[in-house]
C-alpha positions in Angstrom: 0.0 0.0 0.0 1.1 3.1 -1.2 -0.1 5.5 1.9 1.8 8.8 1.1 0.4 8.2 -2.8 -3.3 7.5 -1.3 -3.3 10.7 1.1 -2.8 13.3 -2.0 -4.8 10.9 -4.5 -5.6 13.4 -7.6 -9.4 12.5 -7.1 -11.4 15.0 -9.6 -15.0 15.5 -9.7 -17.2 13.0 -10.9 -20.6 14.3 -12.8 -23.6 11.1 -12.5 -26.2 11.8 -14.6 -29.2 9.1 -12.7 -33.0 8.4 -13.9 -36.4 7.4 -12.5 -35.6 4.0 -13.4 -32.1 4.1 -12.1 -34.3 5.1 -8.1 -36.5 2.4 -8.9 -33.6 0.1 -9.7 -31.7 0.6 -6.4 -35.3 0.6 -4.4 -35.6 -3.0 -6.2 -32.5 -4.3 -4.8 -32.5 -3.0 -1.1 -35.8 -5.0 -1.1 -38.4 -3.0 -1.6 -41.3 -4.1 -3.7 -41.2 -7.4 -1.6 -45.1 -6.5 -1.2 -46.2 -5.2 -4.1 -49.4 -4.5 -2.9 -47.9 -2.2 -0.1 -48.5 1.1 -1.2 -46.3 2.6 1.0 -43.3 0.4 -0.8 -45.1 1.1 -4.0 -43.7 5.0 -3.7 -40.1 3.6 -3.6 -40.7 1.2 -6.4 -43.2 2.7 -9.0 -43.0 6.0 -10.5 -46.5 7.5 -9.8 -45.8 9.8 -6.4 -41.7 8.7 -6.4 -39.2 8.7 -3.5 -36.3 8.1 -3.4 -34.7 5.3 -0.4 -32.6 7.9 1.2 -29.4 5.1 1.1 -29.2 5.4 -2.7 -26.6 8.3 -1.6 -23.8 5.5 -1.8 -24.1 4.8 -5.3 -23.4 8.0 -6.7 -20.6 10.1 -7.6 -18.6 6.7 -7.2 -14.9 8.0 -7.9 -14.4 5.0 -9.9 -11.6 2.0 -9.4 -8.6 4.0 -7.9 -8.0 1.0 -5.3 -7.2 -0.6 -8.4 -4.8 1.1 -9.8 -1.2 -0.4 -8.9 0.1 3.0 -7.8 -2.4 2.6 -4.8 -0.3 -0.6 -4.0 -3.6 -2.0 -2.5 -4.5 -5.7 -2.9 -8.3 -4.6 -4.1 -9.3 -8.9 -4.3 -9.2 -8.6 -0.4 -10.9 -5.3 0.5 -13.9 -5.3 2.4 -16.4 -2.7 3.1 -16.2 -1.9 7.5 -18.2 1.0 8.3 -20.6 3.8 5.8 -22.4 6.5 7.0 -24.4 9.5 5.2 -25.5 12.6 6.5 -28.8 13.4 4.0 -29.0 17.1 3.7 -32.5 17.0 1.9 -34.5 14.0 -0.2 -33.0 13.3 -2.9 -34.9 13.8 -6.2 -36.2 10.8 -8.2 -33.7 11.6 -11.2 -31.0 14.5 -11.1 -27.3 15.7 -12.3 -25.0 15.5 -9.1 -21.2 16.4 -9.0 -19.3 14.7 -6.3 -15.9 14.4 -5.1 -13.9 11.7 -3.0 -10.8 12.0 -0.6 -9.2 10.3 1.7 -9.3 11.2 5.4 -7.7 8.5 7.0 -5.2 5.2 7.0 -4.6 3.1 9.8 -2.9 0.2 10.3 -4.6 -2.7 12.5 -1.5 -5.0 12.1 -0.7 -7.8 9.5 -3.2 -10.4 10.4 -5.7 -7.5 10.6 -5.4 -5.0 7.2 -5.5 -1.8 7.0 -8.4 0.9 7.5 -9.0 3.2 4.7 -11.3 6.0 5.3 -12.8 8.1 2.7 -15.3 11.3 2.2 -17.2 11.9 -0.6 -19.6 15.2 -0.9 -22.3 15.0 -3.6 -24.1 18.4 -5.1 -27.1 19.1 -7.5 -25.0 20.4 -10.2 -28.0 22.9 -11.3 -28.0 24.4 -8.1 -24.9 23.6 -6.2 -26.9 22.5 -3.3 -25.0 19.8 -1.0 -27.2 16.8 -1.3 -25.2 14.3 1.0 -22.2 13.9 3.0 -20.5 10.4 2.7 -17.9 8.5 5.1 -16.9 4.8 4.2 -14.1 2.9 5.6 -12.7 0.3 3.6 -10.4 -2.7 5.0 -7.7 -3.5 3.3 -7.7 -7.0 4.5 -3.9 -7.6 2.5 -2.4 -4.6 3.4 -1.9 -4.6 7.2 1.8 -4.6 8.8 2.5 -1.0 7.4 3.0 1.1 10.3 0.7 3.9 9.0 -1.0 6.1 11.5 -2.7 8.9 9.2 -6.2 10.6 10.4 -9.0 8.8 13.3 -10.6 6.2 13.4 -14.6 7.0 13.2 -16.4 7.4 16.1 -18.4 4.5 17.7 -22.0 4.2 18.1 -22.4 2.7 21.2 -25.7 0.4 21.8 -28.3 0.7 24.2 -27.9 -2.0 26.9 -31.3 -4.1 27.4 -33.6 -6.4 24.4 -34.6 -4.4 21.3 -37.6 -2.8 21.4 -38.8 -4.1 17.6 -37.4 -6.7 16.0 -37.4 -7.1 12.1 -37.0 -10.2 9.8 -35.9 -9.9 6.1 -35.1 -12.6 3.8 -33.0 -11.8 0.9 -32.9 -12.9 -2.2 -30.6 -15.8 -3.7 -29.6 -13.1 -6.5 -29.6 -10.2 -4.3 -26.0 -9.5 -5.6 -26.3 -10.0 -8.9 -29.1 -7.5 -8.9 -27.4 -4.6 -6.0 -24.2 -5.0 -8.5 -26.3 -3.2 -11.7 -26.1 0.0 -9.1 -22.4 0.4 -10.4 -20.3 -1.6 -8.0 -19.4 -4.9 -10.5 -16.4 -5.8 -8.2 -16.2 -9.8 -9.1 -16.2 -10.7 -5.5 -19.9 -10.6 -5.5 -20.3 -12.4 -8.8 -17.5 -15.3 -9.0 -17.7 -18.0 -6.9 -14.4 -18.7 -8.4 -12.7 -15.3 -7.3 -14.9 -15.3 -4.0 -12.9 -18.9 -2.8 -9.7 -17.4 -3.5 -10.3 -14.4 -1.3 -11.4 -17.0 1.1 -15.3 -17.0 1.3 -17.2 -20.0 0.5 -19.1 -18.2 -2.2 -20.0 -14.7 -3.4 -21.3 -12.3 -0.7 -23.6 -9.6 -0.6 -22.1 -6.0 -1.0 -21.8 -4.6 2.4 -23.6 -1.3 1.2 -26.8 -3.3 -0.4 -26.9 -4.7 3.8 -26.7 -1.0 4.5 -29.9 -0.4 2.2 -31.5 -2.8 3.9 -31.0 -1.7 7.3 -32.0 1.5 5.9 -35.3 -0.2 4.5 -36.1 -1.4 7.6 -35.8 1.4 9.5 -38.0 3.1 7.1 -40.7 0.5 7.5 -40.7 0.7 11.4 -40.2 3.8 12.6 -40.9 6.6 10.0 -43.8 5.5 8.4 -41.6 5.0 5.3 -41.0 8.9 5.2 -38.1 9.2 3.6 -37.8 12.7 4.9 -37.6 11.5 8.0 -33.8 10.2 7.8 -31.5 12.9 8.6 -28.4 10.6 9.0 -27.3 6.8 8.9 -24.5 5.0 10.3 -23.4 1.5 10.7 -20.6 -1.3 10.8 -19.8 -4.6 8.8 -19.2 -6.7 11.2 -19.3 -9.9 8.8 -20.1 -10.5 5.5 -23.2 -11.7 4.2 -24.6 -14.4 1.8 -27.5 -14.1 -0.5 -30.4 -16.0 0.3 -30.1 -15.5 4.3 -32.8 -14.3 6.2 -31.4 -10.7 8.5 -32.8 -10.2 11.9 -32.8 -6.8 12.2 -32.9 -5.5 16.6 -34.1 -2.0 16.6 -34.2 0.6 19.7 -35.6 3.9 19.6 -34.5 6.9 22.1 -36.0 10.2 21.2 -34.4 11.3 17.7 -31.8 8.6 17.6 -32.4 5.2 16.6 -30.2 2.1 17.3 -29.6 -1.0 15.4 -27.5 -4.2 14.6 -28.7 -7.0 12.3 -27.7 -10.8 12.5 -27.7 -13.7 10.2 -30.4 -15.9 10.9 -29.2 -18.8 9.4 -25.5 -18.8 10.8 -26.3 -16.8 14.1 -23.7 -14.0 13.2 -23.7 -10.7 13.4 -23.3 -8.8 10.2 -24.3 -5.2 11.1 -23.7 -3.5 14.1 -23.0 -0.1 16.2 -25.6 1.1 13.9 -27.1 4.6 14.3 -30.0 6.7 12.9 -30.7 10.3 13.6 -34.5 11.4 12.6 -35.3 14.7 11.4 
């Protein structure tokens, strides 16, 4: 890993052109629609009376494949997504222009056996007006790249969760294609397509991209405590705490304390934990 190269990356903006059918697309894949009889998950997934799921923020203004490149010196085949947040300033429209641009804020080493953190910002604008849209924070882990020494930036902050049972509890199956479908949002890394590649990086077939968990979570919270309002979601934060197969079943253990919500989903099937320290403030 090239860490001095990564710090001063030559990121420059990135202009998305996205449609209706491009919202409807990602509301399809972060399961909504699963009831199509639900009018209230009709608005995500049918153009008459559109919104937009609030967590499509992640899939635009995507800087494009920069851990690829070999001047990052990053072993992309092992990278996994560990934490995302957004901070939504308004809705976002059913179809716009944005303009976006990436940096990195952070790189931390968590020793060889560990990786290395990576953590990145990314601010997307309606380029007709100029107006900030959303605020993005991802940390990657570099899962090849540990043993560095680098110390560069903080580590993000962590939610902690509230002590005591959930106070609503959620189950969502996914789908056996669920990545195959998240991946026509933009992010086509093989990992989630090639059993063949997945084996090599050491999972027993492909997993679900971390951020298409994050629309779910996202989904969820949606569904139980905003009346699927997507105004409602001022900010979203949460960590990958393991990866995730398609076709599992999430449990999804919510808490709500005045504007803040709380949450952590787990595998049904395996009994692990795939999200946690995950955090929700309502507008």
């Amino acid at each position: 890993m090239n860490v001095d190269r990564l710090l001063e990356w030559p990121f420059q903006d990135v202009w998305q052109t996205y449609t209706v059918r491009d919202s409807l697309l990602y509301a399809l894949s972060v399961g909504f629609g699963s009831d199509p009889t639900d009018a209230e998950q009709l608005r995500y997934v049918f153009e008459k009376d559109q919104r937009v799921v609030p967590s499509m923020a992640v899939v635009l203004g995507h800087p494009g494949p920069y851990v690829t490149d070999p001047a990052a010196g990053i072993d992309f085949r092992k990278i996994v997504y560990a934490e995302q947040s957004m901070e939504l300033l308004r809705p976002l429209p059913p179809a716009a222009t944005v303009r976006a641009r990436e940096r990195v804020v952070a790189v931390l080493d968590k020793g060889a056996d560990k990786g290395t953190l990576l953590r990145t910002e990314r601010r997307i604008l309606d380029d007709a007006s100029g107006e900030l849209l959303a605020v993005l924070n991802a940390t990657l882990m570099c899962r090849g790249d540990g043993g560095n020494g680098a110390s560069h930036g903080e580590a993000s902050p962590l939610h902690r969760m509230p002590d005591g049972e959930p106070q609503r509890i959620v189950e969502m199956a996914t789908l056996p294609q669920a990545a195959l479908l998240y991946r026509l949002n933009g992010d086509t890394n093989p990992l989630h397509a090639d059993p063949e590649l997945a084996r090599r990086a050491g999972f027993e077939r492909p997993i679900l991209h971390g951020l298409c968990s994050y629309g779910l979570a996202v989904n969820v919270l949606l569904k139980t405590w905003c009346d699927y309002d997507a105004a409602r979601i001022a900010s979203v934060r949460a960590r990958f705490s393991a990866p995730v197969y398609p076709g599992e079943t999430l449990i999804f253990e919510t808490w709500r304390d005045g504007q803040t919500l709380s949450f952590r989903a787990l595998s049904k099937e395996r009994g692990v934990k795939v999200l946690d320290n995950g955090c929700a403030l309502l507008r």
